[in-house]
KETOR-63705 format. One record per atom (N, C-alpha, C, O): x, y, z. Coordinates in steps of 0.1 Angstrom, whole numbers, padded with zeros to 4 digits, always signed. Example, Ala and Ser with C-alpha at 12.3 -4.5 7.8 and 13.67 -1.06 7.14 Angstrom:
BEGIN
+0132-0057+0078
+0123-0045+0078
+0132-0033+0078
+0142-0033+0085
+0128-0022+0071
+0137-0011+0071
+0129+0000+0079
+0134+0011+0080
! end
This chain:
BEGIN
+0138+0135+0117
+0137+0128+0105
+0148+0118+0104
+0159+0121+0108
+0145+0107+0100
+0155+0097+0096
+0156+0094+0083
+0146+0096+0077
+0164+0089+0075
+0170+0090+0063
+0167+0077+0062
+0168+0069+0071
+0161+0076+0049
+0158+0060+0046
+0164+0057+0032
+0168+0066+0025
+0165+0043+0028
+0170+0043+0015
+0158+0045+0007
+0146+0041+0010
+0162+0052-0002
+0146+0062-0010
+0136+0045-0015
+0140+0036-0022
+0129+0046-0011
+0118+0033-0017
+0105+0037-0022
+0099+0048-0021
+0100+0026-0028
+0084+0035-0036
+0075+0037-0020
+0080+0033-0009
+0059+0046-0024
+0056+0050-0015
+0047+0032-0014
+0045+0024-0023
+0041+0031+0002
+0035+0019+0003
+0018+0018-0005
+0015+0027-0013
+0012+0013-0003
-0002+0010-0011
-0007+0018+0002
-0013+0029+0000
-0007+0014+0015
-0014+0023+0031
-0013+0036+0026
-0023+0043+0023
-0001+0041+0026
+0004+0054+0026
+0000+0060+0013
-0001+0073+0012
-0002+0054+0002
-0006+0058-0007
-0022+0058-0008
-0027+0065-0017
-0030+0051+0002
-0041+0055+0004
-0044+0069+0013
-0054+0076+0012
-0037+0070+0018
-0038+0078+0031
-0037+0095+0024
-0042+0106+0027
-0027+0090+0012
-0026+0107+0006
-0037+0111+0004
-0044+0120+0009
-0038+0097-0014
-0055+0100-0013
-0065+0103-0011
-0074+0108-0018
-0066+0099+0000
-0079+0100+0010
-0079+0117+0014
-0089+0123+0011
-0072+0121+0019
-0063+0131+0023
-0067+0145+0013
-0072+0156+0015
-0062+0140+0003
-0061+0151-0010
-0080+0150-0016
-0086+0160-0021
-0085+0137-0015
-0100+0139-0019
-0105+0147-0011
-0110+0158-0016
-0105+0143+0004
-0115+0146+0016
-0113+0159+0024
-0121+0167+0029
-0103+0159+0023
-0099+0172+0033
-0086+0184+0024
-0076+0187+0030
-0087+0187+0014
-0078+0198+0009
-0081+0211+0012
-0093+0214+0010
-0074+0219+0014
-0078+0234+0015
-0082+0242+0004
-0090+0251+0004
-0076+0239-0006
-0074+0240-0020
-0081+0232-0032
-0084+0220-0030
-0084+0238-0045
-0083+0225-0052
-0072+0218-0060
-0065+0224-0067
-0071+0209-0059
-0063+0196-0058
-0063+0191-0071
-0073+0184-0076
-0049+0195-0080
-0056+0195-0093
-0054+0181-0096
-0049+0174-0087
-0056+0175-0106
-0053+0163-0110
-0041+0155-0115
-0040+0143-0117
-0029+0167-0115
-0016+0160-0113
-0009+0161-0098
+0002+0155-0097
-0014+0168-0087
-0014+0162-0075
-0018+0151-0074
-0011+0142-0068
-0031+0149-0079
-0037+0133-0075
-0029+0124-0077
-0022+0119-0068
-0029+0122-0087
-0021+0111-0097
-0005+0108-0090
+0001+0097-0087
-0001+0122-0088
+0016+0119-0080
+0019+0110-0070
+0029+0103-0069
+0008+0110-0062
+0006+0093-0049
+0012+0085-0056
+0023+0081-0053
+0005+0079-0067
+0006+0064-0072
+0028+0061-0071
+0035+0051-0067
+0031+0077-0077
+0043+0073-0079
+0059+0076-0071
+0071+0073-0072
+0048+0086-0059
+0056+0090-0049
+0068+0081-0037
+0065+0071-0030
+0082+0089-0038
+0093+0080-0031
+0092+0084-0022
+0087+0095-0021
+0097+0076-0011
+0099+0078+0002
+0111+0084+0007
+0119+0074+0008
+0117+0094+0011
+0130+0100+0013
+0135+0096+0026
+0147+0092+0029
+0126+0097+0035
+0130+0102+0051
+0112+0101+0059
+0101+0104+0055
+0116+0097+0068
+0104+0091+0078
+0106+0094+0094
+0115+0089+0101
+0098+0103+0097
+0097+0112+0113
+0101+0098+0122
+0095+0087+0120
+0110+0100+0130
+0113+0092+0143
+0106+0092+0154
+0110+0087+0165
+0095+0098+0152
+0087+0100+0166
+0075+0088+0170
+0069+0084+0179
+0076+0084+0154
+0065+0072+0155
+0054+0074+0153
+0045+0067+0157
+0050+0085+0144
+0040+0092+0137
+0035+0083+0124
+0023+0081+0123
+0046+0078+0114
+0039+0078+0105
+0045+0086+0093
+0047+0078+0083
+0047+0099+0092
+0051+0108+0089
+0061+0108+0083
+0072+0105+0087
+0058+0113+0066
+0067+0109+0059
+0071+0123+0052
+0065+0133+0053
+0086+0120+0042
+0089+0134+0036
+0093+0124+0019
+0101+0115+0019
+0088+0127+0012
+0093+0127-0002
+0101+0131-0011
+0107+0127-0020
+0100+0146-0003
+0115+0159-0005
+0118+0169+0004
+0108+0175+0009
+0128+0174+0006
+0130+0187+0017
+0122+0191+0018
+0115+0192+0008
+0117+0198+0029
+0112+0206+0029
+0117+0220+0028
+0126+0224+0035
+0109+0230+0019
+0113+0241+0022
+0106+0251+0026
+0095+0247+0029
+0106+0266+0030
+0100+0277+0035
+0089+0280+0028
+0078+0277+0031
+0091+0285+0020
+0081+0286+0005
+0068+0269+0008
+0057+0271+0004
+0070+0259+0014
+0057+0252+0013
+0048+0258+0016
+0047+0267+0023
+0040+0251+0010
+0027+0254+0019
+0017+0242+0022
+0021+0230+0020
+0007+0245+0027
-0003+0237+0035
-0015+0231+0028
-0026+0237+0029
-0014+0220+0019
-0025+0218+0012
-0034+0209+0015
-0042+0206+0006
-0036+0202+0031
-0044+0189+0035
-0043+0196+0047
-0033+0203+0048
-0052+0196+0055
-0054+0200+0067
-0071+0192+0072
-0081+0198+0072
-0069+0181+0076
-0079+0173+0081
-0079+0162+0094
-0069+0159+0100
-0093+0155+0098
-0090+0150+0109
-0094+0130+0104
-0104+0124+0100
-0083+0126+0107
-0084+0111+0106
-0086+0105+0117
-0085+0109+0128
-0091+0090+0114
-0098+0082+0128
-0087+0068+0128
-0087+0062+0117
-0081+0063+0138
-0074+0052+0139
-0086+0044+0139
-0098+0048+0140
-0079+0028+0138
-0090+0020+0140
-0096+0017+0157
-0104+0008+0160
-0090+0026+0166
-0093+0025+0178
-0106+0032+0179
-0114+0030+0188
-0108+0041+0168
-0119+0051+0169
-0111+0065+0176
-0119+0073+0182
-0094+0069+0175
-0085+0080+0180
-0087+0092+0171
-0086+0093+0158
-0089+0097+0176
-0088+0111+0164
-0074+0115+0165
-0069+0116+0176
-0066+0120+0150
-0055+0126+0149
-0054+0136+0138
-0061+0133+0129
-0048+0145+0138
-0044+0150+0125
-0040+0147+0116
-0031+0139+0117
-0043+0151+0103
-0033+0149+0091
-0034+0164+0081
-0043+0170+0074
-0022+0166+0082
-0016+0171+0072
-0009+0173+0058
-0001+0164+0059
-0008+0176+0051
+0000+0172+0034
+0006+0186+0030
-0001+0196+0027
+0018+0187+0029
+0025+0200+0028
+0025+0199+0011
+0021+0188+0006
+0029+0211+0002
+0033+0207-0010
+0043+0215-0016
+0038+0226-0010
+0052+0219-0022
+0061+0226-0028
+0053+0234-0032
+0042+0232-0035
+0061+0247-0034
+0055+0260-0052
+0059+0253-0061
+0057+0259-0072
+0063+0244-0061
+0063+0237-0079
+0052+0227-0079
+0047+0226-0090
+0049+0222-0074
+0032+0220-0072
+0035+0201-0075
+0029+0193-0083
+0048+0198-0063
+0048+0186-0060
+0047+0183-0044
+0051+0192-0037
+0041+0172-0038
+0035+0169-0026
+0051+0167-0018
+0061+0160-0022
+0050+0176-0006
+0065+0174+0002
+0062+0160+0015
+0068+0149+0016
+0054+0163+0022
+0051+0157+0027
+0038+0156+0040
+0033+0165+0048
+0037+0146+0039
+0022+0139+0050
+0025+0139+0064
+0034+0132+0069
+0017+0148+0073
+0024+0146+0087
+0008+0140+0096
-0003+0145+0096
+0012+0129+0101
+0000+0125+0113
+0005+0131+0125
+0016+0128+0130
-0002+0138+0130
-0005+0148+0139
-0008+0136+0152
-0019+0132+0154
-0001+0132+0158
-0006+0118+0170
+0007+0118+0177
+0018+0115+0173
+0004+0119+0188
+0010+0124+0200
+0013+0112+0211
+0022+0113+0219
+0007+0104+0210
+0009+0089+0215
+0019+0081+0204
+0025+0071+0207
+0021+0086+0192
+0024+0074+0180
+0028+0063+0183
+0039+0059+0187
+0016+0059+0178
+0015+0045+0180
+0019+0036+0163
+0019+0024+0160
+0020+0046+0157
+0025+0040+0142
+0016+0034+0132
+0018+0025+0123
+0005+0040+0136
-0011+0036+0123
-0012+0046+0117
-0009+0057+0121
-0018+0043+0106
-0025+0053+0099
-0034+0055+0097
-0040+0045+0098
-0044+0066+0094
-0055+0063+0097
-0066+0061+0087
-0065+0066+0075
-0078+0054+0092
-0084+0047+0080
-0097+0056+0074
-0105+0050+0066
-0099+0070+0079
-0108+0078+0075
-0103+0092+0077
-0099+0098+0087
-0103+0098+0062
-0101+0112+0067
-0108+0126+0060
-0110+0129+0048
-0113+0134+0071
-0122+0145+0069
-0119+0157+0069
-0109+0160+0073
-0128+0166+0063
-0121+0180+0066
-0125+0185+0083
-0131+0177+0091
-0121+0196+0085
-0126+0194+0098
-0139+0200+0099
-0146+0198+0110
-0144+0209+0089
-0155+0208+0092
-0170+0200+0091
-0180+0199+0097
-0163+0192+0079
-0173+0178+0081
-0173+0170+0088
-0184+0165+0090
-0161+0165+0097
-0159+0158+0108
-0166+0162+0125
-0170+0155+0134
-0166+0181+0123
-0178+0185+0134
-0190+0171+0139
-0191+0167+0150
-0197+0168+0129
-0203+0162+0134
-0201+0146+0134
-0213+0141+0135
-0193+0138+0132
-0187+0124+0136
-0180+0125+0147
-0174+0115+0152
! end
């Protein structure tokens, strides 16, 4: 993780939650999850070249509330994930992409809907 000066979250990344939290949640996703995107900071950003952002520490107690599969515009399949605190704020968004190439991706599904795409 790299430390960034805290900034708002981007309009990309702020689609990406979205998308994320609509299409692919494990859970339901109540409506002040939703809403927290629009006004989510940026704390710290994975150095691997993922993408991959944190809003707040992570802690042990998270859990796993986005678990779906997204498409680069290459047509690449990668993961995405969205962790969230027990206090029922979003920790953070991980793209699962092993090449990172540093996109985001512009569709994302649960994975069972994605079976067939």
């Amino acid at each position: 993780m790299k430390i960034v000066s805290s900034r708002h979250i981007s309009i990309s990344e702020m689609a990406l939650v979205e998308n994320a939290l609509k299409n692919a949640p494990l859970f339901d996703v109540s409506e002040a999850l939703s809403t927290q995107a629009r006004s989510l900071r940026v704390l710290e950003e994975c150095e691997c070249g993922c993408c991959g952002l944190y809003f707040r520490p992570v802690e042990k107690d998270d859990y796993l509330l986005v678990d779906g599969v997204g498409w680069l515009t290459n047509r690449e399949r990668i993961g995405v994930l969205i962790r969230c605190a027990t206090g029922g704020h979003l920790t953070a968004p991980e793209i699962v992409h092993h090449e990172g190439s540093g996109s985001l991706p512009i569709r994302i599904l649960s994975w069972s809907d994605a079976g067939s795409n």
